[in-house]
MARGU-486819 format. One record per residue: residue in one letter; z, y, x of N, C-alpha, C in turn. Coordinates in steps of 0.2 Angstrom, whole numbers, padded with zeros to 4 digits, always signed. Example, Ala and Ser with C-alpha at 12.3 -4.5 7.8 and 13.67 -1.06 7.14 Angstrom:
! residues 2
(atom A; (+0039; -0028; +0066); (+0039; -0022; +0062); (+0039; -0016; +0066)),
(atom S; (+0035; -0011; +0064); (+0036; -0005; +0068); (+0039; +0000; +0064)),
This chain:
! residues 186
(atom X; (-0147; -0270; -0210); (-0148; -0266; -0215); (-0141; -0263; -0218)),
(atom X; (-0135; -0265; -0217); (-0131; -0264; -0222); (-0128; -0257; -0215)),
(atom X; (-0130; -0257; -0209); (-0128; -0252; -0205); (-0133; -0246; -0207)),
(atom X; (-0137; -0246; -0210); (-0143; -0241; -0211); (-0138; -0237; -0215)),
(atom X; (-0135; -0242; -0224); (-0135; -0238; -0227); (-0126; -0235; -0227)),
(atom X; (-0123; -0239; -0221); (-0118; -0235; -0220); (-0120; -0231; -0215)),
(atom X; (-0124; -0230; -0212); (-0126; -0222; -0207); (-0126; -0217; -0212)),
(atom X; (-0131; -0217; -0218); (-0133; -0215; -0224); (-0127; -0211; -0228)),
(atom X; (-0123; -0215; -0228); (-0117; -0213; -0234); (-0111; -0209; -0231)),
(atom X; (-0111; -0212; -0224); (-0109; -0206; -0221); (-0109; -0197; -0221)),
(atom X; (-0116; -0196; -0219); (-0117; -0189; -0220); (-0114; -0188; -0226)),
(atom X; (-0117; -0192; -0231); (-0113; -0189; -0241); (-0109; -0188; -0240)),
(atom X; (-0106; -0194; -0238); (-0096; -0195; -0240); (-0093; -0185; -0236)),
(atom X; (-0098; -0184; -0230); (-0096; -0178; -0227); (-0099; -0173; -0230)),
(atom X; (-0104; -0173; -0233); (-0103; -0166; -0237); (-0102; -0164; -0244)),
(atom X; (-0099; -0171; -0246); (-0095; -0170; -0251); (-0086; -0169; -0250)),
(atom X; (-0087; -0170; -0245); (-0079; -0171; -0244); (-0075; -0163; -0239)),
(atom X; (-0082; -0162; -0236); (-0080; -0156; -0231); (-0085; -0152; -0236)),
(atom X; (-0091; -0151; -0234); (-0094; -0145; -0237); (-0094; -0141; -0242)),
(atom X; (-0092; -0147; -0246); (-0093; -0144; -0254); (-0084; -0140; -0255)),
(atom X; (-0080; -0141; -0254); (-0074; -0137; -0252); (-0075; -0132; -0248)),
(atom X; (-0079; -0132; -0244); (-0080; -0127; -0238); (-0084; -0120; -0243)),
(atom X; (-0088; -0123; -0244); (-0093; -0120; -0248); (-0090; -0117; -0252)),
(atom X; (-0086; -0118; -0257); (-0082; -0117; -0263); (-0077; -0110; -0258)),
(atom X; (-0076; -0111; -0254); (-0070; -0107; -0252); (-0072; -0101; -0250)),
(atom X; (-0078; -0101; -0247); (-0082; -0095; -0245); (-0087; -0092; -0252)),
(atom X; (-0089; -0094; -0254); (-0090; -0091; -0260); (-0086; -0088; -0265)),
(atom X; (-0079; -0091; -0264); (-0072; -0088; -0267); (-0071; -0080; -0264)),
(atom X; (-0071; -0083; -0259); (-0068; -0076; -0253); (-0074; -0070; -0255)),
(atom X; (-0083; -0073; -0255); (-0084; -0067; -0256); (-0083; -0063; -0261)),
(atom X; (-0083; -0068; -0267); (-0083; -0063; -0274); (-0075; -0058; -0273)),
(atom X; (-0070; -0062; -0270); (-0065; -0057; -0270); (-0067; -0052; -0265)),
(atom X; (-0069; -0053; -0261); (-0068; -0046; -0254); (-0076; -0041; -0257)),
(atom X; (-0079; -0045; -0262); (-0085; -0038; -0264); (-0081; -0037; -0271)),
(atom X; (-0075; -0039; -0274); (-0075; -0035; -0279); (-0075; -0040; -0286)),
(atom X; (-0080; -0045; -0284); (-0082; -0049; -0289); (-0077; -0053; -0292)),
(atom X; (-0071; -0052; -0295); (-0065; -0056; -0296); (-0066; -0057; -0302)),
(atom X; (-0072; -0054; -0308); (-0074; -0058; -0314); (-0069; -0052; -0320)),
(atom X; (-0067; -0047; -0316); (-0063; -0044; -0321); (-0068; -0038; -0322)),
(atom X; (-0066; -0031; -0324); (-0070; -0025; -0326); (-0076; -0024; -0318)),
(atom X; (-0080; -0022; -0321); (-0083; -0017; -0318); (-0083; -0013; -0314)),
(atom X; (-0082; -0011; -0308); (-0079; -0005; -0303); (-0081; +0001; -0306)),
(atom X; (-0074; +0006; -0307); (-0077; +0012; -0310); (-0082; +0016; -0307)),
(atom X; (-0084; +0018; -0311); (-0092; +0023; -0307); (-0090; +0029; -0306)),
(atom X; (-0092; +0033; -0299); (-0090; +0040; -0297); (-0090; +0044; -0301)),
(atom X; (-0084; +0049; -0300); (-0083; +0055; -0306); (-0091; +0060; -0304)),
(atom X; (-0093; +0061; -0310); (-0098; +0066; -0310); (-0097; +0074; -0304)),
(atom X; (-0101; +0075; -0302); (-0099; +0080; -0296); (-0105; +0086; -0298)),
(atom X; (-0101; +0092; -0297); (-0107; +0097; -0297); (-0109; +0100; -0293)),
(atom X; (-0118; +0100; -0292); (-0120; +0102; -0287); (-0116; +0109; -0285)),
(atom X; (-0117; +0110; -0277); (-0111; +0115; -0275); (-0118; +0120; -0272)),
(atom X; (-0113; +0124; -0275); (-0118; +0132; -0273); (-0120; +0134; -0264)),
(atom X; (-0125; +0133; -0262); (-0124; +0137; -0256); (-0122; +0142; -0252)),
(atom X; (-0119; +0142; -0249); (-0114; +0147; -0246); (-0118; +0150; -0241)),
(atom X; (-0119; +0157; -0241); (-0121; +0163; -0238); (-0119; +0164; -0232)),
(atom X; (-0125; +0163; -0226); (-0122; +0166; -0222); (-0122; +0170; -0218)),
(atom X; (-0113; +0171; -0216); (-0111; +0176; -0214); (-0115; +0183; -0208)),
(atom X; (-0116; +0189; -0210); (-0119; +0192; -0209); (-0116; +0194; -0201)),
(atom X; (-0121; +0197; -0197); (-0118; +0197; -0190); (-0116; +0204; -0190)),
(atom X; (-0112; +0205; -0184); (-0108; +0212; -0182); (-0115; +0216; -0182)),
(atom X; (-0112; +0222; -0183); (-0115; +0229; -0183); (-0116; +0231; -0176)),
(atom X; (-0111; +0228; -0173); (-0111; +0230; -0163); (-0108; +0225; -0161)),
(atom X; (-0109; +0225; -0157); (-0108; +0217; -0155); (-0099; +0218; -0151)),
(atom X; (-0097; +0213; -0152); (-0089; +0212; -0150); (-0087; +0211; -0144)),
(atom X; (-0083; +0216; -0142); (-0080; +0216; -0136); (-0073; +0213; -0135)),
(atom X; (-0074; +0209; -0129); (-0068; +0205; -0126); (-0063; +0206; -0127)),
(atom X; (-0058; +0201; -0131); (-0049; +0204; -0133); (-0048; +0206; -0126)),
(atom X; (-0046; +0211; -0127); (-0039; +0213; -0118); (-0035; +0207; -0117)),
(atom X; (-0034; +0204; -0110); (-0029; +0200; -0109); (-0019; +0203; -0112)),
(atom X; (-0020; +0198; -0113); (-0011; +0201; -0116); (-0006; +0200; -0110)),
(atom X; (-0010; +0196; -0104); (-0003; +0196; -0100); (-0009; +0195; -0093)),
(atom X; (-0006; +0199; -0085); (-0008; +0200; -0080); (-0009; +0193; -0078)),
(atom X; (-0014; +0190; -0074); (-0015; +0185; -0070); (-0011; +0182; -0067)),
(atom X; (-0009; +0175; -0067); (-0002; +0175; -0061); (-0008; +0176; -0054)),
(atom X; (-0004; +0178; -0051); (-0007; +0178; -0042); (-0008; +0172; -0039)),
(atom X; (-0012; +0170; -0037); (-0015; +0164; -0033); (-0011; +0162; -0028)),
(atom X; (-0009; +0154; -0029); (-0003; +0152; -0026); (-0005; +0150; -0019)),
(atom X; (-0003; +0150; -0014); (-0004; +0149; -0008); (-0006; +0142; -0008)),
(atom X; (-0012; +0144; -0003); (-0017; +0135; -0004); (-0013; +0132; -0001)),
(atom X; (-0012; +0133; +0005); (-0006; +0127; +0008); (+0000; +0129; +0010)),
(atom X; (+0006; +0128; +0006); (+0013; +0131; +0007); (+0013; +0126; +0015)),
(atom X; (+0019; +0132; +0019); (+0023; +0130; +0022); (+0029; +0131; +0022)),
(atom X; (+0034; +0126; +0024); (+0042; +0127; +0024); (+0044; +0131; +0029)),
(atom X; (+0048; +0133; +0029); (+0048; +0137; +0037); (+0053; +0131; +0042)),
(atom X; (+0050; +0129; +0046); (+0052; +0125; +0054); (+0056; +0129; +0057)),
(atom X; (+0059; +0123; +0058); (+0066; +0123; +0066); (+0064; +0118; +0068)),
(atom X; (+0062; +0120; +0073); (+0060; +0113; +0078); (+0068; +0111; +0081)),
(atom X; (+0072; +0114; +0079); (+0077; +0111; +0083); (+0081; +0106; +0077)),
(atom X; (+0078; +0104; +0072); (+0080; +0102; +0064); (+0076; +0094; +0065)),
(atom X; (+0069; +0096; +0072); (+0063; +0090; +0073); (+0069; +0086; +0077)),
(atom X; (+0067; +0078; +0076); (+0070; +0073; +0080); (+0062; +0070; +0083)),
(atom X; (+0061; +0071; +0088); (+0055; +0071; +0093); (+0056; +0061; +0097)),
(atom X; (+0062; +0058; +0095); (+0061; +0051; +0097); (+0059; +0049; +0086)),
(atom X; (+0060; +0051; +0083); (+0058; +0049; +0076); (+0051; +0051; +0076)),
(atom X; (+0048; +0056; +0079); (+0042; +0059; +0077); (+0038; +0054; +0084)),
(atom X; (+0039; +0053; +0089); (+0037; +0047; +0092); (+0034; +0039; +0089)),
(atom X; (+0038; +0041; +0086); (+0037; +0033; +0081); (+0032; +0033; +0076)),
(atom X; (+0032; +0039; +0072); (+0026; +0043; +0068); (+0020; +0043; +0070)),
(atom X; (+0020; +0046; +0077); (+0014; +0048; +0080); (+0010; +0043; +0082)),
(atom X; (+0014; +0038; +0086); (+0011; +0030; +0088); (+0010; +0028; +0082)),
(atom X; (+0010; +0027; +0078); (+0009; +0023; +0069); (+0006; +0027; +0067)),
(atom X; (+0003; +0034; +0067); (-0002; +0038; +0062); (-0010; +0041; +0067)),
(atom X; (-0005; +0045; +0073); (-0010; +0046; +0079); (-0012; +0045; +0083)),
(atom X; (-0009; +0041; +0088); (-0013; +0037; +0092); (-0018; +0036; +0092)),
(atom X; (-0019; +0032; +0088); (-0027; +0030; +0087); (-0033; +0034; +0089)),
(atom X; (-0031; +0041; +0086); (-0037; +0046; +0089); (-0036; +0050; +0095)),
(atom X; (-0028; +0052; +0093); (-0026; +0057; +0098); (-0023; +0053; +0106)),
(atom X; (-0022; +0049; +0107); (-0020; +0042; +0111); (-0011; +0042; +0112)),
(atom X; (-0009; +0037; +0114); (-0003; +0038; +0114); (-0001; +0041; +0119)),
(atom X; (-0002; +0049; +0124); (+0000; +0052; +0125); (-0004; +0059; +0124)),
(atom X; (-0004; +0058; +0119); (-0008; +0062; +0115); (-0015; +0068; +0119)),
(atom X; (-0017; +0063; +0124); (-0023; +0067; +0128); (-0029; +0067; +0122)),
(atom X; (-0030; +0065; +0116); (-0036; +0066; +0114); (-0041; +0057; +0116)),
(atom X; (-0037; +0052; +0117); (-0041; +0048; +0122); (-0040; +0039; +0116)),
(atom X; (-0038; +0041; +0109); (-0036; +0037; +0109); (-0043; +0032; +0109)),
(atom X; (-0042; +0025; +0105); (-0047; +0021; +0104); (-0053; +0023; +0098)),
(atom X; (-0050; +0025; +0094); (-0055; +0030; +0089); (-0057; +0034; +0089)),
(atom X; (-0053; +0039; +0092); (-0056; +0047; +0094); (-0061; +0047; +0097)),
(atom X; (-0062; +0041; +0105); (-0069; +0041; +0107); (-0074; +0042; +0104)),
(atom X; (-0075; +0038; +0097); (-0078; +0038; +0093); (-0081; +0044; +0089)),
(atom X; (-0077; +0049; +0089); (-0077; +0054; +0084); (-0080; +0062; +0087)),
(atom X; (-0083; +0066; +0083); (-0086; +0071; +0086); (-0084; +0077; +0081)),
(atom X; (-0080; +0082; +0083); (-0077; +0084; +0088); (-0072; +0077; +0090)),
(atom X; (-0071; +0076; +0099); (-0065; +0072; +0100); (-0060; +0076; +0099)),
(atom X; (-0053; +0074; +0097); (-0048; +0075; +0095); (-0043; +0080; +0099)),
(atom X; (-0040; +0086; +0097); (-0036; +0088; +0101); (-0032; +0085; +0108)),
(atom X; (-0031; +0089; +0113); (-0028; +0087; +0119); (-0020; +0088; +0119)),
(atom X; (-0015; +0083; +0114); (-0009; +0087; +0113); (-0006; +0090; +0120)),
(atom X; (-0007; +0089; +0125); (-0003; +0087; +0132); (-0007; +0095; +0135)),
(atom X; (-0012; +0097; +0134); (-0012; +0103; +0137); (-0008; +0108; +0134)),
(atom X; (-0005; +0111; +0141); (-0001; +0114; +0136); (-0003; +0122; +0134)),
(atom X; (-0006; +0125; +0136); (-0010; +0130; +0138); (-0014; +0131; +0127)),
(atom X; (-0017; +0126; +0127); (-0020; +0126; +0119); (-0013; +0126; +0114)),
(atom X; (-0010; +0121; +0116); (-0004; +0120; +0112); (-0001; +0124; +0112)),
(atom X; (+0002; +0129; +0117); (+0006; +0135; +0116); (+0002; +0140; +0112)),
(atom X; (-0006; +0142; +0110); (-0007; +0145; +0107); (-0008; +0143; +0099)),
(atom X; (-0004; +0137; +0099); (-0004; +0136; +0090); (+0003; +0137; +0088)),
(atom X; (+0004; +0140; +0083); (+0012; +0138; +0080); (+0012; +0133; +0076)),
(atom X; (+0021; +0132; +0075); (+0021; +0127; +0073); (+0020; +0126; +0064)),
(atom X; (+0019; +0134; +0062); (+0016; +0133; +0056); (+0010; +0130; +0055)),
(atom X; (+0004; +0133; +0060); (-0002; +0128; +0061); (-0003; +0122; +0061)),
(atom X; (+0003; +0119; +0066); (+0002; +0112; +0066); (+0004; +0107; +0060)),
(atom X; (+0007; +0112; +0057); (+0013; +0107; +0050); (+0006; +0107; +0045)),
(atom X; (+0003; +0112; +0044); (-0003; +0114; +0041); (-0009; +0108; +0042)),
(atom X; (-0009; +0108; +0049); (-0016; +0101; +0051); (-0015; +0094; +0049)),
(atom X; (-0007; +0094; +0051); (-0003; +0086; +0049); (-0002; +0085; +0043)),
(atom X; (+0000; +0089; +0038); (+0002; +0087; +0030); (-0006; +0090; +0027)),
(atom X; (-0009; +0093; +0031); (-0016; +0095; +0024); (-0023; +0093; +0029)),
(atom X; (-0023; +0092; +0033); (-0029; +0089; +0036); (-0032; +0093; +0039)),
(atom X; (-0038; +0094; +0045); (-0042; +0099; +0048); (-0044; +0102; +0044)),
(atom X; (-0046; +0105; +0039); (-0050; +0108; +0033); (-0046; +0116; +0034)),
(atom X; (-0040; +0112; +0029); (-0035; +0116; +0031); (-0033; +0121; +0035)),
(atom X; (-0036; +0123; +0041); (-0037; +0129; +0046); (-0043; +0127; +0049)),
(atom X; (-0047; +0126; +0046); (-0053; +0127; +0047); (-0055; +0122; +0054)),
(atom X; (-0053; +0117; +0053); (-0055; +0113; +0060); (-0059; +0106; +0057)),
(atom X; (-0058; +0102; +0061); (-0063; +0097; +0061); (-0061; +0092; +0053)),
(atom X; (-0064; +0089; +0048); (-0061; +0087; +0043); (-0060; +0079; +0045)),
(atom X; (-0062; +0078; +0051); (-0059; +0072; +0051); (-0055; +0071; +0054)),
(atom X; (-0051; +0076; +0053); (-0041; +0075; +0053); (-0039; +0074; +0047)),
(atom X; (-0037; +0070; +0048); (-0033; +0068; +0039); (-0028; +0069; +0039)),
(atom X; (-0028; +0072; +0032); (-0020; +0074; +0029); (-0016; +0068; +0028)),
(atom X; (-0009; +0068; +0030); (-0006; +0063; +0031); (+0002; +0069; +0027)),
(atom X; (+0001; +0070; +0023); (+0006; +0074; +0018); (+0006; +0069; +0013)),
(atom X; (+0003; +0064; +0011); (+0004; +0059; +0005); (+0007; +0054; +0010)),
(atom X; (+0008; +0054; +0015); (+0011; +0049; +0020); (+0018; +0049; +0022)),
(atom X; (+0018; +0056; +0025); (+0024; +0058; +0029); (+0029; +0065; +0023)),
(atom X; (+0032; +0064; +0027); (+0037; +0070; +0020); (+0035; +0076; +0025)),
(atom X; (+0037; +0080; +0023); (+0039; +0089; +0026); (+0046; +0086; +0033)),
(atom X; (+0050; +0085; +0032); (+0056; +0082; +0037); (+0051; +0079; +0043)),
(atom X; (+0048; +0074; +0041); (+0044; +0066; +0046); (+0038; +0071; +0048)),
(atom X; (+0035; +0078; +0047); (+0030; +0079; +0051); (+0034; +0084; +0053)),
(atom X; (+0040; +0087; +0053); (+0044; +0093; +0057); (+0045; +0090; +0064)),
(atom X; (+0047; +0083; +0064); (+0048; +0078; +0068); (+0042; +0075; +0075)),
(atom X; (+0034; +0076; +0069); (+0031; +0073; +0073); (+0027; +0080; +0078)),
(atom X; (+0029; +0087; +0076); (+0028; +0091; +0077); (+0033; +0092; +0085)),
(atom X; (+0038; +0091; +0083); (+0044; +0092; +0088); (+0042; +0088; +0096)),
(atom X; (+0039; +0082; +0095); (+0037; +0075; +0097); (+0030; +0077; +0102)),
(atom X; (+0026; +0081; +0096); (+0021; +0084; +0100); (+0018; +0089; +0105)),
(atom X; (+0024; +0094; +0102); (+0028; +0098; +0106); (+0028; +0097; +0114)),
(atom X; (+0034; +0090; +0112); (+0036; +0089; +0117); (+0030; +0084; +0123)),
(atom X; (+0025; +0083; +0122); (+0020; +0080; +0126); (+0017; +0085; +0131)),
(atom X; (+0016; +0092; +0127); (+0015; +0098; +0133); (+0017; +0102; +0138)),
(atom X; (+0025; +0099; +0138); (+0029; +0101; +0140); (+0035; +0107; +0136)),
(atom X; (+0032; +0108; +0128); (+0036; +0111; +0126); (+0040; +0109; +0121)),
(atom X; (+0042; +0112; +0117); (+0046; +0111; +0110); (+0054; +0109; +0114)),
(atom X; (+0056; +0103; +0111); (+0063; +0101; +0113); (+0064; +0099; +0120)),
């Protein structure tokens, strides 16, 4: 028995010891944070007069035409700039190095169109080595297909733009490079 009534006195001795202070402390906090701190009365809102309502605005007599611009349109800026190309500015062993790390894969390492993705792909991928196709593009076009993607002149979209990749310099170069598989450029 005497375990009984110490199991018993235990809870008391806890909620006289913890709760009753706990309880007191939160009962404090809220009379403060509602105001209730025992002093005046919170003052009551200043009397307000009802507000007249307000008419509304009667519409034009003819209807309103569009303010004049105050200044010309700028001109629409060229979708895809190009720099002007010197292929002889391209370093065609550095644009090598680009091409095998960016195009191989579709275009193959000697740029017939044969890489191991391109298979895959429909349109297959340009024949850089004909030369015949390749002399009829310039070298503006090609700078345009490498930094902005097939889209870009109108070709297949699954050339990707590799201008977030390579600089204007680093595709002069893979240009040069490319050039040089059909027998042309440097």
């Amino acid at each position: 028995m005497a375990t009984r009534s110490i199991a018993r006195s235990r809870p008391a001795r806890f909620h006289r010891r913890i709760l009753g202070p706990a309880a007191l402390l939160a009962a404090t906090l809220c009379l403060v944070a509602c105001g209730g701190d025992g002093g005046e009365a919170p003052p009551s809102p200043p009397e307000t007069v009802p507000a007249q309502p307000v008419p509304a605005p009667e519409p034009p007599a003819t209807p309103a035409e569009p303010p004049a611009p105050t200044q010309e349109p700028a001109p629409p800026a060229a979708a895809h700039p190009v720099p002007a190309i010197d292929l002889a500015a391209g370093d065609a062993e550095a644009g090598a190095v680009h091409y095998q790390q960016y195009c191989a894969s579709c275009h193959g390492p000697t740029g017939k169109g044969d890489g191991p993705v391109g298979a895959a792909l429909d349109p297959t991928p340009a024949d850089h080595s004909d030369a015949s196709y390749m002399d009829a593009l310039s070298d503006e076009h090609l700078f345009k297909v490498v930094k902005y993607g097939g889209t870009a002149v109108d070709r297949s979209p699954l050339m990707a733009p590799w201008g977030g990749t390579l600089s204007d310099a680093e595709i002069v170069d893979v240009i040069a490079f490319v050039r040089s598989l059909s027998g042309g450029g440097l």
